[in-house]
Rosetta silent file (secondary structure, phi, psi, omega in degrees, C-alpha in Angstrom):
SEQUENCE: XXXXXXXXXXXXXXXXXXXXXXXXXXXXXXXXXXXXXXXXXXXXXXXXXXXXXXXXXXXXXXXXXXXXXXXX
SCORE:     score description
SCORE:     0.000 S_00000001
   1 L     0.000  126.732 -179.756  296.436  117.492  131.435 S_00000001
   2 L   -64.101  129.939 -146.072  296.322  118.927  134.949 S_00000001
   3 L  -103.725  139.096 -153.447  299.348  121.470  135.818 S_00000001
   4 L   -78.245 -168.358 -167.811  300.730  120.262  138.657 S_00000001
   5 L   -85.873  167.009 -175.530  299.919  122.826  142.148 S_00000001
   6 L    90.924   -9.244 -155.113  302.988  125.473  143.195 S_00000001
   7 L  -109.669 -142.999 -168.289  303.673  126.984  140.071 S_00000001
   8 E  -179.592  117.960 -150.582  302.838  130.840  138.644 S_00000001
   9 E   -98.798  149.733  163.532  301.195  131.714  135.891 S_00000001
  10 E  -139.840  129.473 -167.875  302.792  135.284  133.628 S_00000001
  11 E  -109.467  136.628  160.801  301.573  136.530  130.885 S_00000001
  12 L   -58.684 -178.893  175.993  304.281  137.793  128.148 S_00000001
  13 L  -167.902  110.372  179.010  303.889  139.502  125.050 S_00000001
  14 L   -63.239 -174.500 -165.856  306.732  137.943  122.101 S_00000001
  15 L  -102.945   27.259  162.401  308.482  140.151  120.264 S_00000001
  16 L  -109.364   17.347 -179.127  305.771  139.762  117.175 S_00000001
  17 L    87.179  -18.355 -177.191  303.415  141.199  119.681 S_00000001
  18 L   -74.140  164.927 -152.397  301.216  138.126  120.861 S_00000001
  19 L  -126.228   99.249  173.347  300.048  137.272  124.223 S_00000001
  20 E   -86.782  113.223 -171.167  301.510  134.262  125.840 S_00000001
  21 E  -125.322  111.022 -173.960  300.382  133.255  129.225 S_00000001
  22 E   -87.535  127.701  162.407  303.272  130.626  130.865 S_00000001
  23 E   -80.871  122.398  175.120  302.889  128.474  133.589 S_00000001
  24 E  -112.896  147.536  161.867  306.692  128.362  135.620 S_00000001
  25 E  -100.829  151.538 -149.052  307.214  125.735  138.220 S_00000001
  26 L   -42.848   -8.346 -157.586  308.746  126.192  141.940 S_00000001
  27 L  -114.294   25.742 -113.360  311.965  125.667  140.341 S_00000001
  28 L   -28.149   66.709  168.007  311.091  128.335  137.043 S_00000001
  29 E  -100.874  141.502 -179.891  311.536  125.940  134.548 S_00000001
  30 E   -82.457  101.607 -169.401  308.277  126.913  131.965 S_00000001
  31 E  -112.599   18.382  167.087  306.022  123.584  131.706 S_00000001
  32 E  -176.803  131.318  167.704  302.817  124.903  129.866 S_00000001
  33 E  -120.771  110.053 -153.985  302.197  127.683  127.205 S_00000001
  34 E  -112.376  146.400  161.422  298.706  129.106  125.870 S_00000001
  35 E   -87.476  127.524  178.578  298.353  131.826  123.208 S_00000001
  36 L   -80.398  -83.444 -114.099  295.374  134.177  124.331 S_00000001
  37 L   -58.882  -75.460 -134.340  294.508  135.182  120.462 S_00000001
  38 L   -92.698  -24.059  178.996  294.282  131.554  119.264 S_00000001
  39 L    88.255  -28.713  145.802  293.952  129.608  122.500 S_00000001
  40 L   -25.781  130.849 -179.102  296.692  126.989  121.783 S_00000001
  41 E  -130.701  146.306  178.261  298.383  125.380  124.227 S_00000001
  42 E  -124.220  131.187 -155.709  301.851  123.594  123.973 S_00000001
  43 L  -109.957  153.707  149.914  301.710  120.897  127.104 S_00000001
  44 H   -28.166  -85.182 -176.736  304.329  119.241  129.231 S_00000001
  45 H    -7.852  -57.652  155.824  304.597  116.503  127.143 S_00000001
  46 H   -60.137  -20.917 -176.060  305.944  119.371  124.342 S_00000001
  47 H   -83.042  -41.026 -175.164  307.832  120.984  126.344 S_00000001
  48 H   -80.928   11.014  179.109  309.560  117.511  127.335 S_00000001
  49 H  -111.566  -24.049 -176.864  309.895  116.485  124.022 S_00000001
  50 H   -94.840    7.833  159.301  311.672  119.629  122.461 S_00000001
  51 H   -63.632  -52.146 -171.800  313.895  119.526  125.217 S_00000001
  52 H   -67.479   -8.604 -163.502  314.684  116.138  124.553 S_00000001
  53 H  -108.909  -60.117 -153.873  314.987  117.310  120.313 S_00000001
  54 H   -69.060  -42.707 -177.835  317.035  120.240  121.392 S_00000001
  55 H   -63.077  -36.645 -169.066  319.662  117.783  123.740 S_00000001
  56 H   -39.714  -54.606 -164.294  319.290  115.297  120.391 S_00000001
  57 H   -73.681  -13.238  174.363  320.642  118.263  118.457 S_00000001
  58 L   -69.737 -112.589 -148.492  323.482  119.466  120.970 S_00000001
  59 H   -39.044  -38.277 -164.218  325.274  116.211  120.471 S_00000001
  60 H   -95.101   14.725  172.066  325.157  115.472  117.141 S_00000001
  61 H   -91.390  -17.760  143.029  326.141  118.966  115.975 S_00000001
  62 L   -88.638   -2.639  172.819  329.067  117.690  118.334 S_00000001
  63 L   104.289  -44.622 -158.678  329.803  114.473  116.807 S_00000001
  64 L   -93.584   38.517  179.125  328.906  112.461  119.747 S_00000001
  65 L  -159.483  104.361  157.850  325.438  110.957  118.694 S_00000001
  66 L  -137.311  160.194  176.552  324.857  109.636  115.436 S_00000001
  67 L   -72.444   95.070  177.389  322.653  107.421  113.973 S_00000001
  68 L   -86.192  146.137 -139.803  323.801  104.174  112.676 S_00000001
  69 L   -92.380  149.262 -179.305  322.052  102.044  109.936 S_00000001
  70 L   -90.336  131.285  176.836  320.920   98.549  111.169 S_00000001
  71 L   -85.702  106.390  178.325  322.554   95.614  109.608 S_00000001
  72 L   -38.976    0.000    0.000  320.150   93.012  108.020 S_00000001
């Protein structure tokens, strides 16, 4: 998937030693991550989804999102 134009790529190094190279966007939210060893990449798409896991996980660790069972 193409990264959109504007951004800035940096590459890190985690704190287990590995070599991360991030794409940031004009506004430096991080929307694509490749490991130089292994060459994995985690995509927008992942990034928007473990956002979307992580708000999931806010609320119901506050009580105000739970799931209720569907009645038959």
């Amino acid at each position: 998937m193409p990264i959109p134009g504007g951004g800035r790529y940096r590459v890190m190094t985690t704190k287990t030693g590995k070599k991360v190279r991030l794409h940031f966007t004009p506004g430096g939210r991080v929307n694509e991550a490749k490991n130089l060893a292994t060459r994995a990449t985690h995509t927008p798409a992942e990034f928007a989804r473990d956002r979307l896991r992580s708000r999931l996980a806010t609320l119901r660790r506050q009580g105000q999102f739970t799931r209720k069972a569907r009645a038959r």
